[in-house]
TIVO-2410 file (N, C-alpha, C; in nm, 3 decimals):
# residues 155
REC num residu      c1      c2      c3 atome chaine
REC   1      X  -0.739  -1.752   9.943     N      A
REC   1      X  -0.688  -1.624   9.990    CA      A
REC   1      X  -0.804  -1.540  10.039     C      A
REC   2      X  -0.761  -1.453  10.167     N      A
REC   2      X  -0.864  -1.363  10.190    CA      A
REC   2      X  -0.794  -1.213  10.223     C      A
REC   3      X  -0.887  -1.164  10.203     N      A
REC   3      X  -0.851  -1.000  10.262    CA      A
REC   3      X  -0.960  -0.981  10.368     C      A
REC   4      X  -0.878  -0.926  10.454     N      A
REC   4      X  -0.952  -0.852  10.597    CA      A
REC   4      X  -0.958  -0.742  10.536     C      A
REC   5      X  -1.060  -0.655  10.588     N      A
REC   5      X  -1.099  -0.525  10.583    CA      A
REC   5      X  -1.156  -0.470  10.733     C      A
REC   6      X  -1.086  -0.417  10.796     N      A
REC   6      X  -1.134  -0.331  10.906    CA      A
REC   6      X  -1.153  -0.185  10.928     C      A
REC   7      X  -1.252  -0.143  10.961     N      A
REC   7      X  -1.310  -0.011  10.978    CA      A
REC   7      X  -1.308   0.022  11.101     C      A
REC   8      X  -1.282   0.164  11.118     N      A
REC   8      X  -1.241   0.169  11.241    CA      A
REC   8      X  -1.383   0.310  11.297     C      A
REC   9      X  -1.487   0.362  11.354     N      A
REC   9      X  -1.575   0.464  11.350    CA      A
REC   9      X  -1.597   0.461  11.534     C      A
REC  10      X  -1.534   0.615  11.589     N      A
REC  10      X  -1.528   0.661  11.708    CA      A
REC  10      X  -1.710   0.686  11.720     C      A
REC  11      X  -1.765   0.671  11.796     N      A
REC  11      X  -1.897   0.760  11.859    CA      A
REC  11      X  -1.865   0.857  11.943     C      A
REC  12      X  -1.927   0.949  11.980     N      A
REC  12      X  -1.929   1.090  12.082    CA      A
REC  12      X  -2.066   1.101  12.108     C      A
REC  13      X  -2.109   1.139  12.206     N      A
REC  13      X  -2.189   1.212  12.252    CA      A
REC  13      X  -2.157   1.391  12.218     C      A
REC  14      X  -2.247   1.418  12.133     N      A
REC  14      X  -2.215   1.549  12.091    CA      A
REC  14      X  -2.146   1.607  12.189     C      A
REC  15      X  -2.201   1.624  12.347     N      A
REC  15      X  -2.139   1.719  12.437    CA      A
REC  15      X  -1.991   1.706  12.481     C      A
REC  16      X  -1.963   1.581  12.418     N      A
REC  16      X  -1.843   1.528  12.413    CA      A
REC  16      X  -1.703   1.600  12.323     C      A
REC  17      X  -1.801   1.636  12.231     N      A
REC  17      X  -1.676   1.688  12.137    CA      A
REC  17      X  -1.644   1.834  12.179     C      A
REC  18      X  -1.491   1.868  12.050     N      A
REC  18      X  -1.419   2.019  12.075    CA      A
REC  18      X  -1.563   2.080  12.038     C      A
REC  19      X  -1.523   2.232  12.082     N      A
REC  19      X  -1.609   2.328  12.019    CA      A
REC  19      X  -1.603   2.330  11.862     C      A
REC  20      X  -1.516   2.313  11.804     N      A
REC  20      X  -1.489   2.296  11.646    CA      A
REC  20      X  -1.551   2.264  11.619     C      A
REC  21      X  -1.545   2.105  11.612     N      A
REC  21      X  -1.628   1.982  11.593    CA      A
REC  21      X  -1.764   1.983  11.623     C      A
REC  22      X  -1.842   2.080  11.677     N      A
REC  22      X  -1.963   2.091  11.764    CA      A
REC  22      X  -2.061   2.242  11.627     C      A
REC  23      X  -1.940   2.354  11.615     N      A
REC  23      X  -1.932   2.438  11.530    CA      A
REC  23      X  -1.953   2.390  11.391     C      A
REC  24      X  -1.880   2.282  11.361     N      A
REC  24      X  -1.903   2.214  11.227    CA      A
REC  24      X  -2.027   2.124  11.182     C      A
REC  25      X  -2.078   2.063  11.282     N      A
REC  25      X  -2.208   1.980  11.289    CA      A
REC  25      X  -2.314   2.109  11.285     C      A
REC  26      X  -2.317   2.195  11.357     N      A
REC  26      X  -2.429   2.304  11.355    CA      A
REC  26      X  -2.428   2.368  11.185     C      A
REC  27      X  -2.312   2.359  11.138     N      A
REC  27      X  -2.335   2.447  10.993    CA      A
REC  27      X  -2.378   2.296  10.943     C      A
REC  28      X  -2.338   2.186  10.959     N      A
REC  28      X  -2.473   2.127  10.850    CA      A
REC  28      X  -2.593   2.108  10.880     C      A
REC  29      X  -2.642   2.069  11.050     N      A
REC  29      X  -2.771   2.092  11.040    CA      A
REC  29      X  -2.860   2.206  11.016     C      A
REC  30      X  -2.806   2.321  10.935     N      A
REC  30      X  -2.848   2.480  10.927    CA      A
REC  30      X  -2.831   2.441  10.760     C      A
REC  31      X  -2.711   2.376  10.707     N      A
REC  31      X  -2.741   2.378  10.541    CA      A
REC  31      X  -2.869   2.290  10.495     C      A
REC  32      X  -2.955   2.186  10.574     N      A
REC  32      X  -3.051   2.136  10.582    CA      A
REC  32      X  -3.168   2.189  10.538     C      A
REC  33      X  -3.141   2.329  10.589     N      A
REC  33      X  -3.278   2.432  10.553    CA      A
REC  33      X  -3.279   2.477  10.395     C      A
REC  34      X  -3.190   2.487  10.355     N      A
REC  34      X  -3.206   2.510  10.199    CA      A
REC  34      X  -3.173   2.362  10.121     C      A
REC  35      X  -3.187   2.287  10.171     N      A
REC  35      X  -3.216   2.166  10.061    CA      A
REC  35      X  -3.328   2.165   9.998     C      A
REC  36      X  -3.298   2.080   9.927     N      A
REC  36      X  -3.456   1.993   9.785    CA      A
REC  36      X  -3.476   1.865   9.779     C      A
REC  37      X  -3.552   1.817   9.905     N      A
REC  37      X  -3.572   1.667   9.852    CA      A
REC  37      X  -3.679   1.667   9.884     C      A
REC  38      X  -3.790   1.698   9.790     N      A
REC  38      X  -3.900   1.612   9.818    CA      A
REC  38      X  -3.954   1.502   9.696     C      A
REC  39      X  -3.839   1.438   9.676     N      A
REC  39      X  -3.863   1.305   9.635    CA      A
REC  39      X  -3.825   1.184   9.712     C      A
REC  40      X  -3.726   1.223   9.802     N      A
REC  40      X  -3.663   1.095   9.873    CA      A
REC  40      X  -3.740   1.125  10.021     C      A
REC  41      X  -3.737   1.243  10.025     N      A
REC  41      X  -3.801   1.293  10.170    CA      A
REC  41      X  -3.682   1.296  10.320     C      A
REC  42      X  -3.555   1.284  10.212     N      A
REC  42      X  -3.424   1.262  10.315    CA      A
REC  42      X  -3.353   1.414  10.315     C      A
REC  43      X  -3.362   1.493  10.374     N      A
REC  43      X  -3.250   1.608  10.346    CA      A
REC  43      X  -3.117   1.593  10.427     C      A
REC  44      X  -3.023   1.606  10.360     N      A
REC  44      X  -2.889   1.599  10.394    CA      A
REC  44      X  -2.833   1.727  10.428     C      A
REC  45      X  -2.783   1.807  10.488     N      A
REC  45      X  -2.674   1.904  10.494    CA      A
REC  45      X  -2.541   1.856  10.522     C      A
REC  46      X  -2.424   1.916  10.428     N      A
REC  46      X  -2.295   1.916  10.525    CA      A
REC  46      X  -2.224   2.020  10.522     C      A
REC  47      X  -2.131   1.994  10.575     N      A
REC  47      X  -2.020   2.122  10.584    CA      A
REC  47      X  -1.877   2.096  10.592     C      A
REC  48      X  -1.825   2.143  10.501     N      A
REC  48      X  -1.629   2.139  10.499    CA      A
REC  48      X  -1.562   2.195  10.563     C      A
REC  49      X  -1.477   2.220  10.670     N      A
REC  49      X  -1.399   2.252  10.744    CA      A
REC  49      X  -1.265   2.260  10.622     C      A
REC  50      X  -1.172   2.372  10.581     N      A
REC  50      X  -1.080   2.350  10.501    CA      A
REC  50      X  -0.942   2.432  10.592     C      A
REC  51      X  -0.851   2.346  10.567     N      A
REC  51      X  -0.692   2.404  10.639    CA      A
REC  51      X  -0.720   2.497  10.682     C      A
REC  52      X  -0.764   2.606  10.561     N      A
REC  52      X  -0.681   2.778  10.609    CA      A
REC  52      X  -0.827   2.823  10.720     C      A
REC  53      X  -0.956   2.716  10.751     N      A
REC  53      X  -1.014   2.752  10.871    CA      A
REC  53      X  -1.194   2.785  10.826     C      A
REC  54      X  -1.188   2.825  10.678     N      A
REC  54      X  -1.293   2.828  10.621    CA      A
REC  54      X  -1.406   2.679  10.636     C      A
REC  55      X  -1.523   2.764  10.663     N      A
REC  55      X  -1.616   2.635  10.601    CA      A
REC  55      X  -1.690   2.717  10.475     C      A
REC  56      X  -1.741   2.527  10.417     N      A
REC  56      X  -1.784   2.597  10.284    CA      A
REC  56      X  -1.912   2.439  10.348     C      A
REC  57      X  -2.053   2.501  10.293     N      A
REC  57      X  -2.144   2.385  10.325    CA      A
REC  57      X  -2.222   2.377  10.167     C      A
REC  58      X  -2.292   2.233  10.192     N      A
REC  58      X  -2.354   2.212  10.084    CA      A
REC  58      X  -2.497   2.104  10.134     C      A
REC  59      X  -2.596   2.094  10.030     N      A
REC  59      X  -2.715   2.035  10.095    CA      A
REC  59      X  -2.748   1.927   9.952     C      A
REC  60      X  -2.819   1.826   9.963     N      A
REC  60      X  -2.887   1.759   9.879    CA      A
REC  60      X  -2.952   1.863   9.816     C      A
REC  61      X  -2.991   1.867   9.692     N      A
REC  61      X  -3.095   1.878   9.589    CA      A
REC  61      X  -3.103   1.835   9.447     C      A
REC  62      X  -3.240   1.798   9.493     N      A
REC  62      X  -3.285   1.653   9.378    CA      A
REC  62      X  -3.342   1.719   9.281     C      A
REC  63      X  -3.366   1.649   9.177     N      A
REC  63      X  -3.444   1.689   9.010    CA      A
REC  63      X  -3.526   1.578   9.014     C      A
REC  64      X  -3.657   1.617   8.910     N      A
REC  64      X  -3.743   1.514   8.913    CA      A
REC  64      X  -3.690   1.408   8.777     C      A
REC  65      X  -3.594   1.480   8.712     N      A
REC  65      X  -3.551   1.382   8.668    CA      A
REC  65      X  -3.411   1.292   8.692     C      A
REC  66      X  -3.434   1.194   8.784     N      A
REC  66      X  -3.347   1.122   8.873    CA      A
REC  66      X  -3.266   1.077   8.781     C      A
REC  67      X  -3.089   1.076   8.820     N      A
REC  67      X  -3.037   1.074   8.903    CA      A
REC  67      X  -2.996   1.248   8.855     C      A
REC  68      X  -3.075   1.377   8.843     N      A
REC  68      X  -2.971   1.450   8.770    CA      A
REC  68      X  -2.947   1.518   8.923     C      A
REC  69      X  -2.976   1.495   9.010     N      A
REC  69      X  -2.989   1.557   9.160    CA      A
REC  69      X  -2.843   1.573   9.214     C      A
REC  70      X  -2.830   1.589   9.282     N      A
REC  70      X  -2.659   1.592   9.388    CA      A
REC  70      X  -2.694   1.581   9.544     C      A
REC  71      X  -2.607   1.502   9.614     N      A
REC  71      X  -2.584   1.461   9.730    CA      A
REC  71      X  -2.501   1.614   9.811     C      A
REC  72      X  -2.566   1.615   9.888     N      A
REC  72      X  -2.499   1.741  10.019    CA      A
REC  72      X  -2.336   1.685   9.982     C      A
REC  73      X  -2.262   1.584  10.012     N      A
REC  73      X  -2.107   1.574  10.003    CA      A
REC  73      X  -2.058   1.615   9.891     C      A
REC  74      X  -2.077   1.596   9.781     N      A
REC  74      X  -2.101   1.682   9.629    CA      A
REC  74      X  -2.080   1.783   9.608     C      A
REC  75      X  -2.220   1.819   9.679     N      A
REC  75      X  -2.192   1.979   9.665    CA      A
REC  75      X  -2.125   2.058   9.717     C      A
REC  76      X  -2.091   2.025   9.831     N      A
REC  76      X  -2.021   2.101   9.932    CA      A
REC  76      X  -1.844   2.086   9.872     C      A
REC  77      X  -1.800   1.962   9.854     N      A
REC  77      X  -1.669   1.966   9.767    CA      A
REC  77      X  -1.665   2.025   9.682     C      A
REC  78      X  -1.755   1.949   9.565     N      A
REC  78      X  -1.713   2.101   9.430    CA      A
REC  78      X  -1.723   2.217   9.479     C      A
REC  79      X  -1.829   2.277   9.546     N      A
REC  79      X  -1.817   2.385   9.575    CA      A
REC  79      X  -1.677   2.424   9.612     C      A
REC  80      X  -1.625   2.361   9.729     N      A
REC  80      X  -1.440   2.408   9.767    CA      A
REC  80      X  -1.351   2.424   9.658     C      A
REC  81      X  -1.336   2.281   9.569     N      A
REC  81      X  -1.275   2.306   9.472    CA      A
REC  81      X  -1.300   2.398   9.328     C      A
REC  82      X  -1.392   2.445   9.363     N      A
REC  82      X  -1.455   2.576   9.262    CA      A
REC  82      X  -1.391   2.697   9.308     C      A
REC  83      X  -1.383   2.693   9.452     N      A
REC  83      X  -1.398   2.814   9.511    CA      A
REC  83      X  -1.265   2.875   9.585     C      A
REC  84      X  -1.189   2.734   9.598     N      A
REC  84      X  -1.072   2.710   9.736    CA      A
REC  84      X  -0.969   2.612   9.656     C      A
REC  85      X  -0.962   2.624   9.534     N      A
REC  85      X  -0.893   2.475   9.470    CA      A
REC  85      X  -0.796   2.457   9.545     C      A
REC  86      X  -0.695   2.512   9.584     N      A
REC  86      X  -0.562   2.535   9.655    CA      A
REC  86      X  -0.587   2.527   9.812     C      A
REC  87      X  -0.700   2.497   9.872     N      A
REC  87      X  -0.699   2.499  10.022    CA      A
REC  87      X  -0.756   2.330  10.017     C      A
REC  88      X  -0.680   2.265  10.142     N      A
REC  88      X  -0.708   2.141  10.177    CA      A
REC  88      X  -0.832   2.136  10.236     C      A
REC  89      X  -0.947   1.990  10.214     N      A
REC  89      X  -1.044   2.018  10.346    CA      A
REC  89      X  -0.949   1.854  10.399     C      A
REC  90      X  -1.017   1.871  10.573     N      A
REC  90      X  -0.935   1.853  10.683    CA      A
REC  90      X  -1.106   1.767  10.717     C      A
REC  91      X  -1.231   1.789  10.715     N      A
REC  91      X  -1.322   1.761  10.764    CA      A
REC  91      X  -1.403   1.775  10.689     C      A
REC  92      X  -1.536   1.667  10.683     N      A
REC  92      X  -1.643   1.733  10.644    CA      A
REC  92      X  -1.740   1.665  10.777     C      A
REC  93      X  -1.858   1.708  10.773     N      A
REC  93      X  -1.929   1.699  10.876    CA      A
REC  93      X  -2.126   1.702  10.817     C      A
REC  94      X  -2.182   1.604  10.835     N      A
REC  94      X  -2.295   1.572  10.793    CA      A
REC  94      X  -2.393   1.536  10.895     C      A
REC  95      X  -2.513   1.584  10.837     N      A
REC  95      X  -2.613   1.575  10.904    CA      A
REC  95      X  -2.784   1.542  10.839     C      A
REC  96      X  -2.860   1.460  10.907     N      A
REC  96      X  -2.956   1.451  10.810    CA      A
REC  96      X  -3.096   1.481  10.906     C      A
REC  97      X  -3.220   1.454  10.812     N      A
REC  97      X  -3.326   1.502  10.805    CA      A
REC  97      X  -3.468   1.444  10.781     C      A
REC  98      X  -3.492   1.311  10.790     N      A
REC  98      X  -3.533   1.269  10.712    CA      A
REC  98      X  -3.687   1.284  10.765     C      A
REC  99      X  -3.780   1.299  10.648     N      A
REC  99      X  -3.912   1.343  10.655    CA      A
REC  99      X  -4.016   1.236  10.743     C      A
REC 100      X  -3.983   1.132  10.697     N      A
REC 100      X  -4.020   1.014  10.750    CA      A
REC 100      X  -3.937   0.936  10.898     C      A
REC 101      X  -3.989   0.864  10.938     N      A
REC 101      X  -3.888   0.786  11.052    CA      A
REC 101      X  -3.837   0.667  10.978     C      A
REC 102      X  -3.745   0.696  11.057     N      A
REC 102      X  -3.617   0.562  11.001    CA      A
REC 102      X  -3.544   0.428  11.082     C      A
REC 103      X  -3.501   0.359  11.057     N      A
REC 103      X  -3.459   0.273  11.214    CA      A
REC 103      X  -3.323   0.250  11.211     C      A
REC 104      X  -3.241   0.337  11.133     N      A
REC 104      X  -3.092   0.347  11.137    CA      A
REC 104      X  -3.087   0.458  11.206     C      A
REC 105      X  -2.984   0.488  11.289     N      A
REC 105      X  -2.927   0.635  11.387    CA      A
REC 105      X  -2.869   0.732  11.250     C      A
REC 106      X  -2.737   0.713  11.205     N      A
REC 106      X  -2.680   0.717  11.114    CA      A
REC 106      X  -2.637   0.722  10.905     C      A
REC 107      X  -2.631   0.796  10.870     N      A
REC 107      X  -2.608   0.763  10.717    CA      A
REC 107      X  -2.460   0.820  10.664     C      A
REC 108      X  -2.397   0.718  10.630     N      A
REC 108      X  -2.305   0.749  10.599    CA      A
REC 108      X  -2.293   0.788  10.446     C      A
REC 109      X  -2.201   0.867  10.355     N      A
REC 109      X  -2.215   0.927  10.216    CA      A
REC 109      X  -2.226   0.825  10.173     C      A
REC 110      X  -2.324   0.809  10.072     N      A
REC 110      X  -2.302   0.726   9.938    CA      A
REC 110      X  -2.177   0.682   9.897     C      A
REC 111      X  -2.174   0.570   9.830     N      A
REC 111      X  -2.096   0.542   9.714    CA      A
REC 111      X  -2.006   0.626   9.640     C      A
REC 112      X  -2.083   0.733   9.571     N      A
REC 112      X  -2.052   0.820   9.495    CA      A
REC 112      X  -1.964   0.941   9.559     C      A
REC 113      X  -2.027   1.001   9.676     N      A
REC 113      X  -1.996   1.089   9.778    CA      A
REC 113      X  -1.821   1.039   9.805     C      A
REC 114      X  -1.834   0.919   9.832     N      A
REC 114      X  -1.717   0.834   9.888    CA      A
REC 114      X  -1.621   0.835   9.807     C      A
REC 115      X  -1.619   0.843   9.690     N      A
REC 115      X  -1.545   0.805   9.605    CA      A
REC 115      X  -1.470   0.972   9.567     C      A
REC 116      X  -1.579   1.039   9.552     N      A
REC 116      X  -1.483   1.222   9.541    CA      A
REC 116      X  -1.452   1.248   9.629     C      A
REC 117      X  -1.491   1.213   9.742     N      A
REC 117      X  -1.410   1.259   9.891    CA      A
REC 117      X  -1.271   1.179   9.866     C      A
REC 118      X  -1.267   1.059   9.874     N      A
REC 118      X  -1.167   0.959   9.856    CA      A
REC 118      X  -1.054   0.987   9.743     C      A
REC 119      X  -1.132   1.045   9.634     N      A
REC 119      X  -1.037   1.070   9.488    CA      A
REC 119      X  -0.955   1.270   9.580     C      A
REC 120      X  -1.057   1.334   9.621     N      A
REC 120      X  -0.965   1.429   9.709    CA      A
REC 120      X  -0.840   1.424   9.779     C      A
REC 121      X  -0.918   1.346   9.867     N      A
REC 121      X  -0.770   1.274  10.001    CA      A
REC 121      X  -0.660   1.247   9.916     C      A
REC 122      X  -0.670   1.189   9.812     N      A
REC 122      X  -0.538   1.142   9.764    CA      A
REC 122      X  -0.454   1.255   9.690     C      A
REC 123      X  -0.534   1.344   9.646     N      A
REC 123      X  -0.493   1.472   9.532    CA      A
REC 123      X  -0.413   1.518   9.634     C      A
REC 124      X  -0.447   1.591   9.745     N      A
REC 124      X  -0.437   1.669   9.855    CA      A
REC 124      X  -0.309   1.630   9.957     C      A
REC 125      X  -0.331   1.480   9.957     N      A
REC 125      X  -0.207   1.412  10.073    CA      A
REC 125      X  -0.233   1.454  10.177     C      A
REC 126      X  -0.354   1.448  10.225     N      A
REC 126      X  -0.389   1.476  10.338    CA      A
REC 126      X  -0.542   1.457  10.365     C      A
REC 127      X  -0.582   1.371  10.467     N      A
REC 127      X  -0.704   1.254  10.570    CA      A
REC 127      X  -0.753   1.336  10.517     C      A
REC 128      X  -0.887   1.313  10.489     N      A
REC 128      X  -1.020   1.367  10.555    CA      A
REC 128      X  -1.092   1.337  10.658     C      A
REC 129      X  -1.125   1.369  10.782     N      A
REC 129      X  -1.177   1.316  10.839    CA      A
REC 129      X  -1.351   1.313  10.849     C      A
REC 130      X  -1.425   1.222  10.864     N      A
REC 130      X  -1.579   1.254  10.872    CA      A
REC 130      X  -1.679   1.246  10.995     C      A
REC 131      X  -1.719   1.365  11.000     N      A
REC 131      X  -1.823   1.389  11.155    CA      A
REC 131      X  -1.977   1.312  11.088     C      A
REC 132      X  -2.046   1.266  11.143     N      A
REC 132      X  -2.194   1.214  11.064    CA      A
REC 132      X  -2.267   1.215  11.267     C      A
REC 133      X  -2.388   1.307  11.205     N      A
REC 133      X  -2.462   1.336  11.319    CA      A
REC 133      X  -2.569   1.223  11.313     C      A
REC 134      X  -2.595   1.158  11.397     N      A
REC 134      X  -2.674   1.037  11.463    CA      A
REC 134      X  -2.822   1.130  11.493     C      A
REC 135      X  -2.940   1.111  11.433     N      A
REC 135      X  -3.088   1.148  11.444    CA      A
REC 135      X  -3.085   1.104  11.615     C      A
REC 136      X  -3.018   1.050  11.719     N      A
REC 136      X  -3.042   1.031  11.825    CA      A
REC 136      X  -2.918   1.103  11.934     C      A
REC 137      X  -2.832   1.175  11.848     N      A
REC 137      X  -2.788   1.305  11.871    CA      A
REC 137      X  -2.656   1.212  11.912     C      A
REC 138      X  -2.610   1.116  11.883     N      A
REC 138      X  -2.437   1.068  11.880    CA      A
REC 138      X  -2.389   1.119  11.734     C      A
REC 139      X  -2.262   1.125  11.767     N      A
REC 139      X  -2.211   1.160  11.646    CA      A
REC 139      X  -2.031   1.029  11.614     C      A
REC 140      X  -2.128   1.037  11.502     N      A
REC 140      X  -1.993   0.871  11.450    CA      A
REC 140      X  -1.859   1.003  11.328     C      A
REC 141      X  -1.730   0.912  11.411     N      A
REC 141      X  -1.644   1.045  11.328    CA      A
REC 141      X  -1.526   0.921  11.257     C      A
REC 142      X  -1.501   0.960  11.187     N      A
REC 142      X  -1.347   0.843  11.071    CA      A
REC 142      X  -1.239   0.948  11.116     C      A
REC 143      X  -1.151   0.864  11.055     N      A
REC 143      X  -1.033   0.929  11.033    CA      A
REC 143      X  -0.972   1.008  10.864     C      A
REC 144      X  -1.047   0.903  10.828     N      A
REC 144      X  -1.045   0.909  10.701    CA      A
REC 144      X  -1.180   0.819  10.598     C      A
REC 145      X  -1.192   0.854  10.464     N      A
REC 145      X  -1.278   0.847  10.384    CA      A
REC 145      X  -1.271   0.630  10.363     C      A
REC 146      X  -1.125   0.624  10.360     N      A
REC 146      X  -1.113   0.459  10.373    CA      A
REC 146      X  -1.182   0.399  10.469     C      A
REC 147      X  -1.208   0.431  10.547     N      A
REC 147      X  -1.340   0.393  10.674    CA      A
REC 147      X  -1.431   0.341  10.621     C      A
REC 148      X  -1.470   0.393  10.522     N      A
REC 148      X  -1.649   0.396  10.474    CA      A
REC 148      X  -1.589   0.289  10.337     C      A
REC 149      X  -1.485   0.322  10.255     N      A
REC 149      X  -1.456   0.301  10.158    CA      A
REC 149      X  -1.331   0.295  10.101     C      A
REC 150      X  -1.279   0.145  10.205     N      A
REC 150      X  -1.168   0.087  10.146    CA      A
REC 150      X  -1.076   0.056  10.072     C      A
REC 151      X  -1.169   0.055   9.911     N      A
REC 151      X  -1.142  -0.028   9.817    CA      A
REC 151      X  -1.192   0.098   9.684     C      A
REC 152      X  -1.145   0.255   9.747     N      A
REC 152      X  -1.186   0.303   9.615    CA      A
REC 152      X  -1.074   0.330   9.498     C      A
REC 153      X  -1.147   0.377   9.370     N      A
REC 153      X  -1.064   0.344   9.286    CA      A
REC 153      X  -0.943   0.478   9.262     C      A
REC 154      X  -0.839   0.426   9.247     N      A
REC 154      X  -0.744   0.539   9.246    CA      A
REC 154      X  -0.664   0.495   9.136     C      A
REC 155      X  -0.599   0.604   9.118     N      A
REC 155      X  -0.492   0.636   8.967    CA      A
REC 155      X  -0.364   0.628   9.045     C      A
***
């Protein structure tokens, strides 16, 4: 027996996209500036787009004692659900930083990231979709969190 798994990830040329979508990438490369990583030397920003129109953003910051740190997708959710429990997010939108050069365009959330975005979508009954800004200025967008992470675990 096998299982297929197909992923499905649009590219854009930034100039390509709505103004929204263009609006939403700029608040994470701006939550970038207040990150904390100088252990990985990667800074992340993102930003939530939620129903009622709000964004709420969030950035990596690390502890030197690893893993007590948090991922930009992390933060930026709890933050909503701290703040917005009752408002859907519709988008999040990421962007990175990294101190060093890299030879991937792209980073998609972690594992972990994936899995509270994913455990959301389902609370909510409603996609998330994900913007991820390309260091060579494309931007890769889902439909949803199953894109990245097929096979997460649900109740």
């Amino acid at each position: 027996m096998k299982i297929k798994v197909e992923s499905e990830i649009t590219v854009f040329e930034e100039n390509q996209l709505a103004d929204d979508k263009r609006e939403l990438i700029t608040h994470a490369e701006k939550a970038i500036n207040n990150a904390y990583y100088p252990y990985s030397g990667f800074g992340v920003g993102a930003a939530i787009r939620l129903k009622s129109g709000k964004i709420v953003i969030g950035n990596n910051q690390e502890n030197a004692a690893f893993p007590s740190g948090l991922c930009a997708e992390r933060v930026a959710a709890f933050a909503v659900k701290a703040q917005f429990p009752n408002d859907d997010i519709t988008e999040i939108a990421i962007a990175i930083k990294p101190s060093k050069p890299v030879e991937f365009d792209f980073a998609p959330p972690c594992g972990a990231c994936l899995q509270v975005l994913s455990d959301i979508e389902t609370r909510q009954k409603n996609k998330i979709s994900i913007l991820i800004k390309g260091k060579m200025g494309r931007i890769y967008t889902t439909y949803s969190t199953k894109a990245f992470l097929p096979f997460s675990f649900e109740f």
